[in-house]
C-alpha positions as CSV (number, residue, x, y, z in Angstrom):
1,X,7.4,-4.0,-23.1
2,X,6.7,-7.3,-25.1
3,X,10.0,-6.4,-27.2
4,X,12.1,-8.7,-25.5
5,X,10.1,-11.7,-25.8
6,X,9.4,-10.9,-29.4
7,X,13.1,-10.6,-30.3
8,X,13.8,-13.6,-28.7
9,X,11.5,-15.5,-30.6
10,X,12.2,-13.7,-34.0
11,X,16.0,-14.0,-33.8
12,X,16.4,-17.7,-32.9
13,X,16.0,-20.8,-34.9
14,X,14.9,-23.2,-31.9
15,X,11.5,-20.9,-31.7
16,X,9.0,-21.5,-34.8
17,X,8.3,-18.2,-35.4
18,X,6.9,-17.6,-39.0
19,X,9.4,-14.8,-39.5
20,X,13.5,-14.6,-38.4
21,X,15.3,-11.8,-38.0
22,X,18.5,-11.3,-40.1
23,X,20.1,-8.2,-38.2
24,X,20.7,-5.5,-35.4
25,X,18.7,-2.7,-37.4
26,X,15.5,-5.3,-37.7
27,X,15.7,-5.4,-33.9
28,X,15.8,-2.1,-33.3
29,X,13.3,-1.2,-35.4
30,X,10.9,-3.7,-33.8
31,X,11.6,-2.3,-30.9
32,X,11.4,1.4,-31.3
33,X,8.2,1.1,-33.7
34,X,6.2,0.8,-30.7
35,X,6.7,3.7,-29.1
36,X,7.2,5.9,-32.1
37,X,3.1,4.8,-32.8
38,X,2.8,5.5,-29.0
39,X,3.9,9.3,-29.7
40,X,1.2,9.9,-32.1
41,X,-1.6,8.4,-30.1
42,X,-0.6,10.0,-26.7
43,X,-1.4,13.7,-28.4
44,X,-4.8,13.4,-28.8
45,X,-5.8,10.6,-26.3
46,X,-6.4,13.8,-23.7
47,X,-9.2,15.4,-26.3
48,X,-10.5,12.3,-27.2
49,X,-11.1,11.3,-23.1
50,X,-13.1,14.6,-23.0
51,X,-15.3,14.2,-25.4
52,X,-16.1,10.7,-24.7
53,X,-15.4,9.9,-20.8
54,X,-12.2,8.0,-19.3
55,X,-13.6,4.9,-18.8
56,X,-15.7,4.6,-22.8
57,X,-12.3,5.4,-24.3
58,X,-10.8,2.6,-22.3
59,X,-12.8,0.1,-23.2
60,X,-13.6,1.1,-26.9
61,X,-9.5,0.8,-27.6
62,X,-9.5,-2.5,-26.2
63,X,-10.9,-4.0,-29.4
64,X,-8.5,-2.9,-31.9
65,X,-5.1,-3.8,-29.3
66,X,-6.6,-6.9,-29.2
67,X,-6.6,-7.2,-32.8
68,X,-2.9,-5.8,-33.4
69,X,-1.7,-8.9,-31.2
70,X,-3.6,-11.2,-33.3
71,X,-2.7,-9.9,-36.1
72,X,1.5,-9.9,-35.1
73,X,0.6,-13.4,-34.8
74,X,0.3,-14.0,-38.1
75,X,2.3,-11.8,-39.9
76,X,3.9,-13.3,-42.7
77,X,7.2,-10.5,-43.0
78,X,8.9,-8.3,-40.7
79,X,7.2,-5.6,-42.6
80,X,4.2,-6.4,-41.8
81,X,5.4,-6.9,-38.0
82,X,6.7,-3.0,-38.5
83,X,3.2,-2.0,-39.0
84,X,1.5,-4.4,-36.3
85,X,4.0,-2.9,-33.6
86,X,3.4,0.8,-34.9
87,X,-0.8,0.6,-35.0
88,X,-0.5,-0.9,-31.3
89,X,1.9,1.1,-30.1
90,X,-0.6,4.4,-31.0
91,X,-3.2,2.4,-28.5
92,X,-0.7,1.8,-26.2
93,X,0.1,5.6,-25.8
94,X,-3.4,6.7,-25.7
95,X,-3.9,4.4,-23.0
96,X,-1.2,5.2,-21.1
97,X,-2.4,9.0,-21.0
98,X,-6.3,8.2,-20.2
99,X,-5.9,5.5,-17.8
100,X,-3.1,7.7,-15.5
101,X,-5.4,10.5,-15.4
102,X,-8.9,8.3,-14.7
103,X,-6.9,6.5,-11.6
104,X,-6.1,10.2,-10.3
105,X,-9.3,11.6,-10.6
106,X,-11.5,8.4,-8.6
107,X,-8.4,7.7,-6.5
108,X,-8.8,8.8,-2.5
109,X,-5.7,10.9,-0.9
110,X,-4.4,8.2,1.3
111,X,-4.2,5.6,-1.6
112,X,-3.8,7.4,-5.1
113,X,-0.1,6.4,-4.6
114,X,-1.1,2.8,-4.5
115,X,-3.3,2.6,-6.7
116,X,-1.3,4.9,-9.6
117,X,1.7,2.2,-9.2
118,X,-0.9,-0.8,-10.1
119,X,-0.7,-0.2,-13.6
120,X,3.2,-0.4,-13.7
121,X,2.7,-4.0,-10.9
122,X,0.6,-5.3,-13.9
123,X,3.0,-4.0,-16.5
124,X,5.9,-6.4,-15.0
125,X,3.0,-9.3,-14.4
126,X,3.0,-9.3,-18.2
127,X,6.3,-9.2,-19.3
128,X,7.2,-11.2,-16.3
129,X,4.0,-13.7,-18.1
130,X,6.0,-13.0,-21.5
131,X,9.1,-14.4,-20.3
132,X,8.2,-17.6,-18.7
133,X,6.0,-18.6,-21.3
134,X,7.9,-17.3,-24.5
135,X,7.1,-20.9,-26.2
136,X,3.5,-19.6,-26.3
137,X,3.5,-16.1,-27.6
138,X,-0.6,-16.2,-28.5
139,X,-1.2,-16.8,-25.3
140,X,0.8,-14.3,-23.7
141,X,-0.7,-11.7,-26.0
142,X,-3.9,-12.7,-24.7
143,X,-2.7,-11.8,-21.2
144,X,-1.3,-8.8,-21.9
145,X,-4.8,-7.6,-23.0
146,X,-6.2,-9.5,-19.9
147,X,-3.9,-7.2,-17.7
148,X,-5.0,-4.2,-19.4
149,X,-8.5,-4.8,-18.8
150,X,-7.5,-5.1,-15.4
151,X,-6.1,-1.7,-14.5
152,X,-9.3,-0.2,-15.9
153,X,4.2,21.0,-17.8
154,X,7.5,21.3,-17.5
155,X,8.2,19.4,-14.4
156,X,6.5,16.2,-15.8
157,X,8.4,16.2,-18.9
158,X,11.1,16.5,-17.5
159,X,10.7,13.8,-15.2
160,X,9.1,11.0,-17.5
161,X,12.6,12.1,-19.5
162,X,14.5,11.1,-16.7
163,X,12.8,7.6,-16.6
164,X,13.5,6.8,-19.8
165,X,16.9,8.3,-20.7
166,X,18.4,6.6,-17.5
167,X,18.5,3.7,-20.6
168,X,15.6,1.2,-18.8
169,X,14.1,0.1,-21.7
170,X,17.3,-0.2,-23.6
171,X,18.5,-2.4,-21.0
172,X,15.6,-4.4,-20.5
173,X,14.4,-5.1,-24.0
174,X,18.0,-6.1,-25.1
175,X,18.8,-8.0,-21.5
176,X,19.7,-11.2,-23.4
177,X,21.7,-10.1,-25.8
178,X,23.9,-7.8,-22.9
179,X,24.3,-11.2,-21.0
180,X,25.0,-12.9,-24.0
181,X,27.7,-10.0,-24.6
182,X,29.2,-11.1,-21.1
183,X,29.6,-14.2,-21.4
184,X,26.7,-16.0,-19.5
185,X,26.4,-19.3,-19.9
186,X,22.8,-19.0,-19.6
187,X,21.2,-15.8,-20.9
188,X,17.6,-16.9,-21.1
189,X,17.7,-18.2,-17.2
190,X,19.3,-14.4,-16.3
191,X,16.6,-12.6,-18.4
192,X,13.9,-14.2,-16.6
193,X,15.3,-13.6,-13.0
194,X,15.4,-9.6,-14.1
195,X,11.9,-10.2,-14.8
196,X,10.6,-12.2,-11.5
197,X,13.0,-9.2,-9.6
198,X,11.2,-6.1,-11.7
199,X,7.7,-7.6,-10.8
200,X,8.4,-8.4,-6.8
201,X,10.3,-4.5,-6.6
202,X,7.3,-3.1,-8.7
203,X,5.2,-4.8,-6.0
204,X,7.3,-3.6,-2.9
205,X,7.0,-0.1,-4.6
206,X,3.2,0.1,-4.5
207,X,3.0,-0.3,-1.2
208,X,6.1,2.0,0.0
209,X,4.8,5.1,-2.4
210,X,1.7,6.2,0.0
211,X,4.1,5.6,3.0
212,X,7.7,6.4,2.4
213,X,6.9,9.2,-0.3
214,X,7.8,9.6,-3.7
215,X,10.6,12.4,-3.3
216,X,12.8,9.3,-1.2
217,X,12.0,6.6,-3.4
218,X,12.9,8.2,-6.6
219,X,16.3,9.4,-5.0
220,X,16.7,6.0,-3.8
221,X,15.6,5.0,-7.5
222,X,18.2,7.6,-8.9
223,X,21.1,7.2,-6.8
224,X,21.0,3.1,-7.1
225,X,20.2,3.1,-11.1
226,X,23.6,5.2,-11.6
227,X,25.5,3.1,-8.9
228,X,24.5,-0.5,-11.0
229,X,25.0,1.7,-14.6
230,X,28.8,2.1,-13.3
231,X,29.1,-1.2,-12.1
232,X,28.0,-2.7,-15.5
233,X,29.9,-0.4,-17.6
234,X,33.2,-1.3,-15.5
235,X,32.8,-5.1,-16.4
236,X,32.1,-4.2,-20.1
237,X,35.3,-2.0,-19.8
238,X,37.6,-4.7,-18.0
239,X,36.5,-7.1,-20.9
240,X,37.1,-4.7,-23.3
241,X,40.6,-4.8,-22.0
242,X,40.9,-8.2,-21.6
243,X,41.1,-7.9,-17.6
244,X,36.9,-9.6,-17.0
245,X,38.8,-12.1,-15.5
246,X,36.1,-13.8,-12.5
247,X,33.5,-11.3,-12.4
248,X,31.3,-12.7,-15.0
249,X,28.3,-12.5,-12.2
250,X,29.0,-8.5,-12.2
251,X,26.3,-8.0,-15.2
252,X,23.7,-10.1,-13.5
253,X,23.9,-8.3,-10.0
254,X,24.2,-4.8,-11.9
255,X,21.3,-5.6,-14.0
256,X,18.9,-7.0,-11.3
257,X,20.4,-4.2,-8.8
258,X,19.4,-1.6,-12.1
259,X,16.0,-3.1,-12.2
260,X,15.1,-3.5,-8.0
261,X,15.9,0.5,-7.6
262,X,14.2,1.0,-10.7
263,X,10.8,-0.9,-9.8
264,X,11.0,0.9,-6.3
265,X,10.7,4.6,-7.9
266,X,11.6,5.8,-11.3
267,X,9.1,2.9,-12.8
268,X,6.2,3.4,-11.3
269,X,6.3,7.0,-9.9
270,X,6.5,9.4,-12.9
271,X,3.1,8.1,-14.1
272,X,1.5,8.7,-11.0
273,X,3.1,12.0,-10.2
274,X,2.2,13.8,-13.3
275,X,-1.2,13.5,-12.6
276,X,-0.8,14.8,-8.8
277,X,1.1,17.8,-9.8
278,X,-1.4,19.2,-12.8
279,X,-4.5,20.6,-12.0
280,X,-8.2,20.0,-13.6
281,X,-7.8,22.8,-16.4
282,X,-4.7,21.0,-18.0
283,X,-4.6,17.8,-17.4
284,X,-6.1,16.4,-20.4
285,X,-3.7,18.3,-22.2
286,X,-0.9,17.6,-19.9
287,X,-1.1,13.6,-19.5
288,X,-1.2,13.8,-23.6
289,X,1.8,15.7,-23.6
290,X,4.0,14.2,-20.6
291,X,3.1,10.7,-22.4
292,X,4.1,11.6,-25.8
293,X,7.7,12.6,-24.2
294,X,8.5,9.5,-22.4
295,X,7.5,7.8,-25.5
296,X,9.7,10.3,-27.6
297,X,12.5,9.0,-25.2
298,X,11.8,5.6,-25.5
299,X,12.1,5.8,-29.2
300,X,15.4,7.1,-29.3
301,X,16.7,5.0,-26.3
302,X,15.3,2.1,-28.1
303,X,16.2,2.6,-31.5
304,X,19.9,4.2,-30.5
305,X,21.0,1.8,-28.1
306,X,22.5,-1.0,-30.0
307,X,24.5,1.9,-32.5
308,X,25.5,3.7,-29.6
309,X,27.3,0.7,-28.3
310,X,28.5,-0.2,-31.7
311,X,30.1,3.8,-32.1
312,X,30.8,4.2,-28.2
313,X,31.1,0.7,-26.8
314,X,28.8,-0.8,-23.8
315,X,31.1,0.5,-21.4
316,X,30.7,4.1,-22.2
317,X,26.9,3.7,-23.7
318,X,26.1,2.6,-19.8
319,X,28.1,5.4,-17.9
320,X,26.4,8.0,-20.2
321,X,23.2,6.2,-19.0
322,X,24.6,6.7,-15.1
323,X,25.1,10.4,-15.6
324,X,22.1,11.1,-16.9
325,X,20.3,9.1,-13.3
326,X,22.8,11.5,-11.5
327,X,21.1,14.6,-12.7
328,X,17.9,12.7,-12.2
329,X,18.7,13.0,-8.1
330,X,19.5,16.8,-8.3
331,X,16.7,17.2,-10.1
332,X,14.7,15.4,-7.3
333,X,16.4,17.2,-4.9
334,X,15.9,21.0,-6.1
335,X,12.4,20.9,-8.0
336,X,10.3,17.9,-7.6
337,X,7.6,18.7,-4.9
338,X,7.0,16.2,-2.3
339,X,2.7,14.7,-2.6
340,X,2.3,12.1,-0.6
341,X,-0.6,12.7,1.7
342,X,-1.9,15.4,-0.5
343,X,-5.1,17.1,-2.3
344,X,-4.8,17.8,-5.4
345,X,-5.9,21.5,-4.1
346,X,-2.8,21.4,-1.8
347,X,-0.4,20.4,-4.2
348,X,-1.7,23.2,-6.7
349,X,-1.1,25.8,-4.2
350,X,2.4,24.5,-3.2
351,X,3.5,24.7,-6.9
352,X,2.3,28.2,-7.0
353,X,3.8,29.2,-3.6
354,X,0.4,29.8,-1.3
355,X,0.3,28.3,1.9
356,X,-2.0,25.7,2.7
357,X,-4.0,26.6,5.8
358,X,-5.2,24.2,8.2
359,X,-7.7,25.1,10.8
360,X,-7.7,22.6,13.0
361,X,-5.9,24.0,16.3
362,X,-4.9,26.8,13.8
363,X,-1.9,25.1,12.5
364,X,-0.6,26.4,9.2
């Protein structure tokens, strides 16, 4: 999530970082280390939460993040930056597990929706943070801890692997360099209007989610993620061919397009939905393993995104992205359940096809 600021202030000389980066494969090993750690500690975060509470394993893991940030501070080789990025990245996926399962279980019906999209809202507030003050990376380490403080089965898998193969983080942690690829005068200035966009959408979201539904915003998310994937890929194919001509504004309206629909539905959603739709007996496990698989994904969309534009070029890289958001809405459409206004309870029965009874005036 902090990827892009830290690459930007690796890879250039005008930023007195400690270390520079020398090449693509540093990059995108900085990036995916992150979530390969956050694979490992998502497994056993759901045991751990048992044994100890929700809200103790939340605030005993705080320590050591904070320390993995001060330590990437200081490190004195991108080695040692490997291993800071890996040992947070394991706290970062434990976290991710407990603290979407606590929300769920203190969270009332009419505002679990609301309140399960917060931790993405925060999420943006930091890299948003990260962005603007990218001089001072300390400090927003510091508030990326402050934000986390803050927030104190087969259908989930599948649909935390819809958020991250539709190629977010890919496109967001390399944002610079893909308007530096088109040409932008000013890539730094277009990065951070992706990032004030992300946070106001992630915003909108948490309000629409206990209103609108989920099922609607995630088609809207769907639909509109593969809609600005084509766009983006067409420019990157007209330059490829020489033919760009005028429409060097078509990356920044795809991208911030990409990241609005994004924001409104396939952010925020999945990590509130796979709580709803698991009941009490497996949720521990199930949080533990949903997590590990959108971290599995965001390893290899991370790590795989710069080669695959290198083998397949942007163009294609980004429509591969799009097909993938397509399936995402016939996936939507045929199996996700809707849960807004829900219990837990009534959800539980819908996924195992008994009607849910209501006796007031006898309606079913």
């Amino acid at each position: 999530m902090d990827v892009t600021l830290c690459l930007l202030y690796l890879k250039y000389p005008n930023y007195s970082a400690p270390i520079q980066i020398t090449n693509e494969e540093e990059s995108s090993w900085i990036a995916a280390y992150t979530p390969i750690g956050a694979i490992l500690g998502a497994l056993p975060a759901g045991m751990i939460a048992d044994t100890f509470g929700r809200k103790l394993t939340l605030i005993v893991f705080t320590v050591p993040w904070t320390r993995t940030w001060i330590l990437t501070t200081l490190v004195p080789s991108v080695t040692f930056l490997y291993i800071a990025r890996f040992i947070s990245g394991v706290i970062v996926g434990m976290f991710y597990a407990v603290l979407s399962m606590y929300v769920a279980e203190i969270a009332e019906v009419s505002i679990r929706g609301t309140l399960g999209t917060l931790f993405q809202v925060f999420l943006t507030m930091e890299i948003l943070f990260d962005l603007r003050f990218r001089d001072c990376p300390f400090i927003s380490y510091l508030m990326q801890q402050y934000f986390s403080l803050l927030v104190i089965t087969e259908e989930n898998c599948e649909l935390q692997m819809l958020q991250q193969l539709s190629g977010v983080n890919g496109v967001i942690f390399f944002a610079e360099k893909i308007f530096n690829d088109a040409g932008s005068t000013n890539s730094a200035i277009c990065t951070l209007i992706v990032g004030i966009v992300q946070t106001i959408a992630t915003i909108v979201s948490s309000v629409l989610v206990d209103r609108a539904g989920r099922r609607i915003l995630l088609l809207i998310s769907s639909t509109g993620m593969a809609i600005s994937l084509i766009g983006l890929g067409y420019y990157f194919w007209l330059k490829s061919h020489g033919n760009a001509g005028d429409l060097g504004w078509l990356p920044l309206i795809s991208l911030v397009a990409f990241i609005i629909v994004f924001s409104l539905g396939l952010g925020p959603i999945p990590w509130m939905m796979s709580n709803e739709v698991m009941g009490p007996e497996i949720k521990s496990f199930g949080c533990s393993a949903t997590v590990a698989m959108n971290w599995i994904c965001v390893s290899l969309v991370t790590f795989y995104f710069q080669p695959l534009q290198d083998v397949l070029g942007a163009a294609t890289t980004f429509w591969i992205f799009s097909a993938i958001c397509v399936a995402g809405v016939i996936f939507v459409l045929l199996v996700l359940p809707e849960t807004k206004g829900k219990s837990i309870q009534e959800i539980q029965n819908e996924l195992a096809g008994i009607k849910n009874i209501n006796n007031v005036n006898g309606k079913v």
